[in-house]
TORROZA-269592 format. One record per residue (C-alpha): residue in one letter; x negated, y negated, z negated. Coordinates in nm, 2 decimals, m for minus. Each point is the difference from the previous one (the first is absolute). Example, Ala and Ser with C-alpha at 12.3 -4.5 7.8 and 13.67 -1.06 7.14 Angstrom:
2
+------+--------+--------+--------+
! resn !     c1 !     c2 !     c3 !
+------+--------+--------+--------+
!    a !  m1.23 !   0.45 !  m0.78 !
!    s !  m0.14 !  m0.34 !   0.07 !
+------+--------+--------+--------+
END
This chain:
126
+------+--------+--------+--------+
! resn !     c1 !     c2 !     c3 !
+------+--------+--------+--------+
!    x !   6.34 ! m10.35 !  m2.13 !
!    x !  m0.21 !  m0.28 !   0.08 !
!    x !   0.08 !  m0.36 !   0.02 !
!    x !  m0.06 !  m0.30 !   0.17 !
!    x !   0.08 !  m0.31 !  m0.14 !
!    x !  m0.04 !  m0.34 !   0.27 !
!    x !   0.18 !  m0.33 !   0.04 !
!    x !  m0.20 !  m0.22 !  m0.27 !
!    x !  m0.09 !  m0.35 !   0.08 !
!    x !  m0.02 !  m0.35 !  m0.08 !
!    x !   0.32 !  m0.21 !  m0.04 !
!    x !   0.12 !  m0.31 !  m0.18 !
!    x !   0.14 !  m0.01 !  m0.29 !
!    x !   0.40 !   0.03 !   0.09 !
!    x !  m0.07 !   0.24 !   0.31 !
!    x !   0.06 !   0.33 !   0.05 !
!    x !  m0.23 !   0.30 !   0.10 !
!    x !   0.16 !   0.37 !   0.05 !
!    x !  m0.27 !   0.28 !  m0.10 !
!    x !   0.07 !   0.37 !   0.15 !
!    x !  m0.11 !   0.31 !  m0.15 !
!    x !  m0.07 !   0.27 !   0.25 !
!    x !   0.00 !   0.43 !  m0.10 !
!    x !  m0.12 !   0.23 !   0.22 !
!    x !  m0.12 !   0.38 !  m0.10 !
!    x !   0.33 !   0.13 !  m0.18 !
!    x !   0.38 !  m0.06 !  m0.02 !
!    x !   0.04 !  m0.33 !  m0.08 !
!    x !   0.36 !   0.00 !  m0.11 !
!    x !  m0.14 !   0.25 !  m0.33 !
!    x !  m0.16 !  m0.29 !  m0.13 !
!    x !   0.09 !  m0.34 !  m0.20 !
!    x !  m0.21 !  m0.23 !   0.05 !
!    x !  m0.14 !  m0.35 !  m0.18 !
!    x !  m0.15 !  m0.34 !   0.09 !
!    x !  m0.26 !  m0.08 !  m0.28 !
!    x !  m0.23 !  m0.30 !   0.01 !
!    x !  m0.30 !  m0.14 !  m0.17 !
!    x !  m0.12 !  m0.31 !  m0.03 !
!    x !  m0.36 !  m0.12 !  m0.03 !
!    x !  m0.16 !   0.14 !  m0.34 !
!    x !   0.35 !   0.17 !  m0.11 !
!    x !   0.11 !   0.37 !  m0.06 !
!    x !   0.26 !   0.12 !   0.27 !
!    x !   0.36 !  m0.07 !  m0.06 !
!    x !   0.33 !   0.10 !   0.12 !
!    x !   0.19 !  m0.20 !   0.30 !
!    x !   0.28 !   0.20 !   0.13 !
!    x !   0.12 !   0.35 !   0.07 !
!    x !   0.23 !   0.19 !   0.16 !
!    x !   0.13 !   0.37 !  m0.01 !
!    x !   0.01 !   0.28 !   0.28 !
!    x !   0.29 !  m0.12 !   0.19 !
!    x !  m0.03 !  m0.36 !  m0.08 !
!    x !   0.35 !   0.04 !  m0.21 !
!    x !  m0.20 !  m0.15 !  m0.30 !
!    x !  m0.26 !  m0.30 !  m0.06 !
!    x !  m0.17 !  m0.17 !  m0.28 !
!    x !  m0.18 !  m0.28 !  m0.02 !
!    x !  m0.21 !  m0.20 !  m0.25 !
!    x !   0.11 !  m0.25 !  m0.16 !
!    x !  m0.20 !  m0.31 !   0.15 !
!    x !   0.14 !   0.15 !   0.35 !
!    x !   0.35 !   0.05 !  m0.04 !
!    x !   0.19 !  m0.20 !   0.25 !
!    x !  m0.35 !  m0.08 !   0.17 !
!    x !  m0.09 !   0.31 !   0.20 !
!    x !   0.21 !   0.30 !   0.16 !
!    x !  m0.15 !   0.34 !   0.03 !
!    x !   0.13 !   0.26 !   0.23 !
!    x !  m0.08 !   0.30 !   0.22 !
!    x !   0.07 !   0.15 !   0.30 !
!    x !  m0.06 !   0.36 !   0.01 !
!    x !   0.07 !   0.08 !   0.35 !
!    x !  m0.33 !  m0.22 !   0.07 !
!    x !  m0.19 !   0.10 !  m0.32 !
!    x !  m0.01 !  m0.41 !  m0.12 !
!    x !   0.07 !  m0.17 !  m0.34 !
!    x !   0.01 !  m0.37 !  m0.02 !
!    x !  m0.07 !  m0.27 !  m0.21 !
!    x !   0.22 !  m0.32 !   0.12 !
!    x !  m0.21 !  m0.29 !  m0.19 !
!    x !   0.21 !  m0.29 !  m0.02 !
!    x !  m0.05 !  m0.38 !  m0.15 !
!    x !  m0.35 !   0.16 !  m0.13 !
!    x !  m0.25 !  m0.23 !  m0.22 !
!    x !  m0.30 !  m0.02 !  m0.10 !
!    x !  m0.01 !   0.24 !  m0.26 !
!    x !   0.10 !   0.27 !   0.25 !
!    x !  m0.33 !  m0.01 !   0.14 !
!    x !  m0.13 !   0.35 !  m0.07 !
!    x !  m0.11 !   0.33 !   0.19 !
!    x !   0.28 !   0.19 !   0.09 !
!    x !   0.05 !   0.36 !  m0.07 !
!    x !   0.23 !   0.23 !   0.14 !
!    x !   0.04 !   0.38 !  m0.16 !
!    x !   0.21 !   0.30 !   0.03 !
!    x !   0.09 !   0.25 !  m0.27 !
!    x !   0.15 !   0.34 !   0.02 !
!    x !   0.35 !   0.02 !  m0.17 !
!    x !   0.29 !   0.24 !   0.00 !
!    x !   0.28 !  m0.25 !  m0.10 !
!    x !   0.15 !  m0.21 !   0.27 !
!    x !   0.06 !  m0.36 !  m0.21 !
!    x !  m0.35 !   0.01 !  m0.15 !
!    x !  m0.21 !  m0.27 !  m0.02 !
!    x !  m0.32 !  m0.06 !  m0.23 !
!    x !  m0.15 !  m0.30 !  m0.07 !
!    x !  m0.28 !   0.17 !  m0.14 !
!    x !  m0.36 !  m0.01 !   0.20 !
!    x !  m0.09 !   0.32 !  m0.16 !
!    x !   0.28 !   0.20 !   0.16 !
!    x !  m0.12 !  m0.07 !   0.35 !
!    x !  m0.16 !   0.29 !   0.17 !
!    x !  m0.09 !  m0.18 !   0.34 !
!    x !  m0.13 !  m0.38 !   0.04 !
!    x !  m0.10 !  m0.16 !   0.26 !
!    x !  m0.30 !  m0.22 !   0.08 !
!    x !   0.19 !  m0.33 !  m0.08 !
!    x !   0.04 !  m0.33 !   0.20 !
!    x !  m0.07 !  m0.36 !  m0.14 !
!    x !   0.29 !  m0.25 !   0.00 !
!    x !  m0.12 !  m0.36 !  m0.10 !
!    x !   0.24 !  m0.24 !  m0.10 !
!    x !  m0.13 !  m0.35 !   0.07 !
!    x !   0.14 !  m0.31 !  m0.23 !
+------+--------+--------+--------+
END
């Protein structure tokens, strides 16, 4: 599957951006799929995920009640809603795809992403 990550930007600290993550190649639905980020000079990390059908979501801590993911498989999308973002938000983001065969799993783990995308910087101005 490939992946195409796009919606990153410049905003204000308080704004909100919405980033998309676009599959094309295979069956989208057979995949769960992750938001990572990484900021300037730091490893990869964890922002949100959500499972085949969207019936299950996790989130890192730091994001919890800040950003929404979901997915709509009948246009191939996952989203990343970015709300009341800060600075320390300011990162590339990442969006992946792994293969699963459970319906509620979610991984929060970078090295259990098959398929990433090229990534799209979000800057978070104070």
């Amino acid at each position: 599957v490939q992946l195409q990550a796009s919606g990153g930007g410049l905003v204000q600290a308080g704004g909100s951006l919405r980033l998309s993550c676009a599959a094309s190649g295979r069956t989208f639905s057979n995949y769960a799929v992750g938001w990572f980020r990484q900021p300037p000079g730091k490893e990869r990390e964890f922002v949100a995920g959500i499972s085949l059908s969207g019936s299950s979501t996790d989130y890192a801590d730091s994001e919890k009640g800040r950003f929404t993911i979901s997915r709509d498989n009948t246009k191939n999308t996952v989203f990343l809603q970015m709300n009341n973002v800060k600075p320390e938000d300011t990162a590339v983001y990442y969006c992946a795809a792994r293969v699963t065969y459970y319906s509620s799993s979610v991984s929060t783990r970078v090295a259990h992403y098959d398929y990433w995308g090229q990534g799209t910087q979000v800057t978070v101005s104070s």
